[in-house]
C-alpha positions as CSV (number, residue, x, y, z in Angstrom):
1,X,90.7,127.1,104.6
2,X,93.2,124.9,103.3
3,X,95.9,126.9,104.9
4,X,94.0,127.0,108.1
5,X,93.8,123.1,108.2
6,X,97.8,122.7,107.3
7,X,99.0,124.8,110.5
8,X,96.5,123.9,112.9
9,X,98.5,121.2,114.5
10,X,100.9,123.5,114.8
11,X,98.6,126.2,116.5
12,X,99.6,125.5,120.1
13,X,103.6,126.4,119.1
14,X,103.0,128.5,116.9
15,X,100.4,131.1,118.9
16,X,102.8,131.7,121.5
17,X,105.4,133.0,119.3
18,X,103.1,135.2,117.1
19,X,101.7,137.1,120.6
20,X,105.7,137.9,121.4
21,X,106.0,138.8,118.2
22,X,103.0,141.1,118.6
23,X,103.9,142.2,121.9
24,X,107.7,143.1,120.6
25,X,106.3,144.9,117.9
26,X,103.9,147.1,120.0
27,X,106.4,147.9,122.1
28,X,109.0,149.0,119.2
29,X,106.1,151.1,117.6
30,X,105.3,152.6,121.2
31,X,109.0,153.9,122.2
32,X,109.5,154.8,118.4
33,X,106.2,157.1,118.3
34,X,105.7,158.1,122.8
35,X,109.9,158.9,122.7
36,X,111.2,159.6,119.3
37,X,113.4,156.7,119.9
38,X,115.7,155.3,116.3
39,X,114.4,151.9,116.0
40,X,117.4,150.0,117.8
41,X,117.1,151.8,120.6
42,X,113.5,151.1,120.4
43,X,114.1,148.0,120.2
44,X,116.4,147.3,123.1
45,X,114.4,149.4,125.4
46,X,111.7,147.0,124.3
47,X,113.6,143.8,125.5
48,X,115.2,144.6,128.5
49,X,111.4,146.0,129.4
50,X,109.4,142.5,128.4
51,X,112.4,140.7,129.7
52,X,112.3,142.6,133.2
53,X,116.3,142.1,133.2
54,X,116.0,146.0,135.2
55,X,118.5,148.1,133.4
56,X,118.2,151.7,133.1
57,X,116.7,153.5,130.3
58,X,118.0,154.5,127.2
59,X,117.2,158.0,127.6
60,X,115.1,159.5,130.1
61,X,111.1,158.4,130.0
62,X,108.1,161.2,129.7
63,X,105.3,160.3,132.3
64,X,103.5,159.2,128.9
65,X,106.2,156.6,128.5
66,X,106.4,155.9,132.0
67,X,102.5,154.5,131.6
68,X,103.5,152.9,128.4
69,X,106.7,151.3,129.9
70,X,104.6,150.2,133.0
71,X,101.3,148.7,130.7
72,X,104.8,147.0,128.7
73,X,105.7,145.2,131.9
74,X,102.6,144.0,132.8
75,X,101.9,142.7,129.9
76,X,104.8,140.7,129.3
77,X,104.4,138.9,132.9
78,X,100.9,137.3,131.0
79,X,102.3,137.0,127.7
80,X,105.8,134.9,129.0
81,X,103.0,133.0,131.7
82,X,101.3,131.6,128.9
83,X,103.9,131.2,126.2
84,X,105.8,128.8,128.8
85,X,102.7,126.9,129.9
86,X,101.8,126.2,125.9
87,X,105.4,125.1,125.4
88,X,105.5,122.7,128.2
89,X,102.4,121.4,127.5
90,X,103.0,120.9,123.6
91,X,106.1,119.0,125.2
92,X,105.4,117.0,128.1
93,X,101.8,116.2,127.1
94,X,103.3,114.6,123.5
95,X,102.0,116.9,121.3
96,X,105.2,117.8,119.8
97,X,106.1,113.9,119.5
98,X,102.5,113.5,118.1
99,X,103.1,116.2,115.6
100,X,106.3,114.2,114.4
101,X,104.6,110.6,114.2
102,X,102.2,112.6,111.8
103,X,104.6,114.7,109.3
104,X,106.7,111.2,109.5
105,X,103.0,109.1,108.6
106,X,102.5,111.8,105.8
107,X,105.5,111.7,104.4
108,X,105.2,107.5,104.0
109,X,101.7,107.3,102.5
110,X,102.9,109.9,100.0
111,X,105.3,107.7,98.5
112,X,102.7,104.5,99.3
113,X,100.7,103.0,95.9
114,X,98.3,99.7,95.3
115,X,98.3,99.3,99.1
116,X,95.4,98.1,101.6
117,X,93.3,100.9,103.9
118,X,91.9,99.2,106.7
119,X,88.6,101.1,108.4
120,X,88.6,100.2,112.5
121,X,90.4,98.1,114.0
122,X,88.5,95.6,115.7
123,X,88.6,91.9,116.0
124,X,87.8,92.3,112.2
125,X,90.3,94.7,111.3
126,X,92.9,93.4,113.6
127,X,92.0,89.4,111.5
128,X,92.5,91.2,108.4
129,X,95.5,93.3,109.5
130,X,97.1,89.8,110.7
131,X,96.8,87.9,107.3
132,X,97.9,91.1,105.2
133,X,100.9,91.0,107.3
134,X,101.8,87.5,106.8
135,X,101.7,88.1,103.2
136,X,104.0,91.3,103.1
137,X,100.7,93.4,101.8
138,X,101.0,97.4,103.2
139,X,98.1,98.8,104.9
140,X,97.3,101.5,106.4
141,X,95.1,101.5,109.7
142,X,92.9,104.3,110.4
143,X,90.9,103.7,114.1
144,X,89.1,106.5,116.3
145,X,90.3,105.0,119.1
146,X,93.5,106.4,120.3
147,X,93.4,103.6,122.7
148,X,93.0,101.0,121.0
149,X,96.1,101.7,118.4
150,X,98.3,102.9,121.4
151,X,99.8,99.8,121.9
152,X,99.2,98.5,118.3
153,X,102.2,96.5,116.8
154,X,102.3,94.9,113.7
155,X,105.2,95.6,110.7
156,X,103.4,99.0,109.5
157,X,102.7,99.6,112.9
158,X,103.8,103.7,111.6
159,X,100.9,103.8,108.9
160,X,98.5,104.7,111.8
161,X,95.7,106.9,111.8
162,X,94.0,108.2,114.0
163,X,90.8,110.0,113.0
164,X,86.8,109.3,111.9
165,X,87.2,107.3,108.5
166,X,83.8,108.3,107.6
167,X,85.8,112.0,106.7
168,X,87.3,112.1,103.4
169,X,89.7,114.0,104.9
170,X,90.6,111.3,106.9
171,X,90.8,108.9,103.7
172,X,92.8,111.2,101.7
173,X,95.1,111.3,104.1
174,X,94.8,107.6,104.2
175,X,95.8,107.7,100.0
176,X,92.9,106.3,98.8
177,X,93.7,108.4,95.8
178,X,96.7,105.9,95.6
179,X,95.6,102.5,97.5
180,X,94.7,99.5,95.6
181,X,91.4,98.3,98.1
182,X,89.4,99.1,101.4
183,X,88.4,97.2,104.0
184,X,85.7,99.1,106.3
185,X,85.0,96.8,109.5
186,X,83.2,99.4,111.5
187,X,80.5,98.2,113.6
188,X,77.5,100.1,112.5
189,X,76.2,99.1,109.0
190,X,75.5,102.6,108.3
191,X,79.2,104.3,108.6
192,X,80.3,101.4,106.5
193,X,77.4,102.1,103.9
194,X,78.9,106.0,104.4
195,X,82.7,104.5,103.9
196,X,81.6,102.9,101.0
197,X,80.1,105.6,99.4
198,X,82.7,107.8,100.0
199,X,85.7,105.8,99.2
200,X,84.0,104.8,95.6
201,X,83.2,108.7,94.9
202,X,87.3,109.4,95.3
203,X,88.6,106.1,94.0
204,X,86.4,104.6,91.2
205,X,88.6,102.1,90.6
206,X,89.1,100.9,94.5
207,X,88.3,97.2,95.4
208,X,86.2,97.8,98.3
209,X,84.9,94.5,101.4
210,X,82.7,95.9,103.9
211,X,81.7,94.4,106.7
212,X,77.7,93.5,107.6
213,X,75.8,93.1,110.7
214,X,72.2,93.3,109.8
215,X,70.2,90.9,107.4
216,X,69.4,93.3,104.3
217,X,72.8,95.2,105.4
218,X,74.9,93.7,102.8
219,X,72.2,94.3,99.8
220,X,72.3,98.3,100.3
221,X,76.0,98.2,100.8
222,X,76.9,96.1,97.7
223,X,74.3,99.3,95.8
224,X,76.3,101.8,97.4
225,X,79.6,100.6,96.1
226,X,81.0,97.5,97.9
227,X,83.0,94.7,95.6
228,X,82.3,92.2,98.0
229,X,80.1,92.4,101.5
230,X,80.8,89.9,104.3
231,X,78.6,89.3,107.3
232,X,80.6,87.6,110.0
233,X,78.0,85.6,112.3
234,X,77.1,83.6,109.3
235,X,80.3,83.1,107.5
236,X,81.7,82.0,111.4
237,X,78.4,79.6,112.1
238,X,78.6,78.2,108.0
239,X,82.0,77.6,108.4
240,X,81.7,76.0,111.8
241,X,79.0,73.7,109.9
242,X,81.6,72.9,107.3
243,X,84.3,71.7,109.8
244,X,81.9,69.4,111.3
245,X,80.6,67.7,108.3
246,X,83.9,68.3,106.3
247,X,86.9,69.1,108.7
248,X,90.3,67.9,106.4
249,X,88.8,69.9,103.6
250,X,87.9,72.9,105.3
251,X,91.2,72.9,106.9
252,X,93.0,71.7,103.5
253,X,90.9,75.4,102.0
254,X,92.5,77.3,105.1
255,X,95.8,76.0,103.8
256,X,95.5,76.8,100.9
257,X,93.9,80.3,100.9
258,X,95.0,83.6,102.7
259,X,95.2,81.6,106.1
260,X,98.3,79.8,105.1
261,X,100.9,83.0,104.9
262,X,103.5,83.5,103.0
263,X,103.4,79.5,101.8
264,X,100.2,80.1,99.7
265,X,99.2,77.6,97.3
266,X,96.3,79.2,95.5
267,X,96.7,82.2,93.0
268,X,94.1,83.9,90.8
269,X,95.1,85.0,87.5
270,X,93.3,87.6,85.9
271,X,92.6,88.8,82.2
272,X,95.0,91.7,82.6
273,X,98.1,89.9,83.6
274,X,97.9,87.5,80.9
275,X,100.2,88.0,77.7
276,X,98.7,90.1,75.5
277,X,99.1,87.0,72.4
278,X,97.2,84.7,74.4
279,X,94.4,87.1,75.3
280,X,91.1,85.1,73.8
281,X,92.8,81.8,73.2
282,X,92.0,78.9,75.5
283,X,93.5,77.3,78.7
284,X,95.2,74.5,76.6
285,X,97.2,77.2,74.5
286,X,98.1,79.2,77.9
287,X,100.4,75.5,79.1
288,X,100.1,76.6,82.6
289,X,100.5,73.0,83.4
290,X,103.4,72.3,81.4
291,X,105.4,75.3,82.1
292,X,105.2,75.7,85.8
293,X,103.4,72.2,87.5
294,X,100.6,74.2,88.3
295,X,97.2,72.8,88.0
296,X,94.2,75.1,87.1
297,X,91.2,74.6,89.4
298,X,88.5,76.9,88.6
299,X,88.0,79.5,85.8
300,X,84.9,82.5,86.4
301,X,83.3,84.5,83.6
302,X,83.2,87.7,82.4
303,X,79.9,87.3,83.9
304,X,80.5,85.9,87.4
305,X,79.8,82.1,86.4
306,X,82.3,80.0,88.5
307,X,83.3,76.4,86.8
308,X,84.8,74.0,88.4
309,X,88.0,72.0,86.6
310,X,87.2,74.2,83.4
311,X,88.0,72.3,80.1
312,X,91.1,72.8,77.8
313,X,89.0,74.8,75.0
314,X,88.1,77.4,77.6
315,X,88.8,80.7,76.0
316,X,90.2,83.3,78.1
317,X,88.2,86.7,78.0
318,X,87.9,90.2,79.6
319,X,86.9,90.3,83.2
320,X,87.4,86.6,83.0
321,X,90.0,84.8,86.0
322,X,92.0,81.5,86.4
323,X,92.1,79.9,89.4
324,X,95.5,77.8,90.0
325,X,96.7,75.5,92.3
326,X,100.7,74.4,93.1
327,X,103.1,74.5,95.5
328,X,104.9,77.6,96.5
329,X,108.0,76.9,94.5
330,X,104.9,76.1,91.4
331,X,103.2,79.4,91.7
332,X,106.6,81.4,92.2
333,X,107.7,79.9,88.6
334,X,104.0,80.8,87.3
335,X,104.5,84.1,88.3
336,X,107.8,85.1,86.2
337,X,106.3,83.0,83.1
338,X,103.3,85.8,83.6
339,X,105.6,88.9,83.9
């Protein structure tokens, strides 16, 4: 089966050649067995017959290889028919420049690790896409649509796939196996739920944000795997809200976070990227402050407790996260003190 599924985008070149093949072969057999013929002159009676190039006969034909001969020619006018329609089609119709975009699309997320899959590309997906771009993140797209990622163009615009993400099939291709998260933006709660499932079955380890549509949605898609569930009407409407009672600081937040590209003021720091000496000593022993400018913000616990301008004696813990705020040039230093 495996084998099946690895040449079938080849099938419509390669069928044509295996019938002349065939047909080559039944006619070597035929003169070989009908005529007594050696097996080049077999052969060469064989391809001037299919070929209908009308030279005379090796050696003089019984009426038995006269019908054979004849059934040969007839044959062959089908055989050649078809093999030339299936070649211009797998050409003019882009299935041979299909079949390239995909062993070149293999061949790239192969060599791809930690990187984003992004399920449908809708207004969601093409939002997300947008802000992974500005920060040099790869994804890889995977949309049923052929239309919609025809004219898609974005800097990955190669790691394209076009397929049902609700198929692992489709995901391995994808390298989940390898990625580092998955966003699934689909527009039906229920092939998200499915994505989710899925993608946390072959990647235990994968950060997964699914999108929600439905109240209760996001409950049963946060048990079936999801890190993080967002439901889009109310983050838009609470966020519209916010920039009416709050406008600088929501648009100071938007700065600050993901919106703001590659200038990005806010980093998270987790347990794991912390020196191993300072793992379980406080903030004040870390000196974020003192060595890069930096200011941290925001600390959560291993239990999912957010604080707000954490104190100095704040011991760092598994699963626990710093939250730090600087400018770029700030965060850039922080970042080479950490590695």
């Amino acid at each position: 089966m495996q084998f099946l599924s690895k040449i079938k985008p080849y099938f419509n070149f390669i069928f044509p050649i295996i019938i002349m093949v065939l047909l080559l072969l039944i006619g070597v057999l035929g003169y070989i067995i009908i005529e007594g013929y050696g097996f080049l002159d077999a052969f060469y009676m064989t391809v001037i017959t299919v070929a209908t190039v009308g030279y005379s006969e090796v050696h003089p034909l019984s009426d038995v290889g006269r019908i054979f001969t004849s059934f040969l020619i007839i044959t062959s006018f089908g055989t050649f028919a078809y093999a030339i329609s299936s070649f211009t089609r797998f050409v003019i119709d882009g299935e041979f420049n299909n079949l390239f975009k995909l062993q070149k699309l293999n061949a790239t997320v192969e060599k791809l690790t930690d990187h984003i899959i992004i399920c449908g590309y809708g207004r969601n997906g093409r939002q997300a896409a947008k802000v992974l771009k500005k920060h040099n993140k790869r994804f890889v797209v995977i949309e049923k649509n052929s239309d919609i990622t025809q004219n898609l163009n974005h800097k990955f615009q190669d790691l394209v796939l076009n397929g049902d993400s609700t198929q692992d099939e489709i995901l391995l291709k994808a390298g989940i196996l390898k990625a580092k998260a998955l966003i699934t933006t689909l527009p039906v709660d229920a092939d998200n739920m499915f994505i989710v499932l899925t993608a946390r079955n072959l990647n235990p380890n994968l950060t997964i944000i699914s999108r929600a549509s439905d109240d209760g949605s996001d409950v049963k898609i946060k048990i079936a795997g999801a890190d993080n569930v967002i439901m889009p009407d109310k983050v838009g409407g609470a966020h519209m809200a916010s920039l009416v009672m709050k406008p600088d600081v929501m648009e100071f937040l938007d700065y600050v976070t993901a919106q703001g590209g590659d200038n990005n003021n806010l980093e998270e720091i987790t347990f794991e990227k912390i020196p191993e000496h300072l793992n379980n000593q406080t903030l004040k022993d870390l000196e974020i402050i003192n060595k890069s400018g930096a200011n941290i913000i925001g600390f959560k616990t291993g239990m999912g407790e957010y604080i707000i301008n954490p104190s100095p004696d704040t011991r760092i813990i598994p699963q626990a996260k710093i939250f730090v705020l600087g400018t770029p040039e700030q965060i850039s230093k922080l970042k080479k003190l950490l590695n």
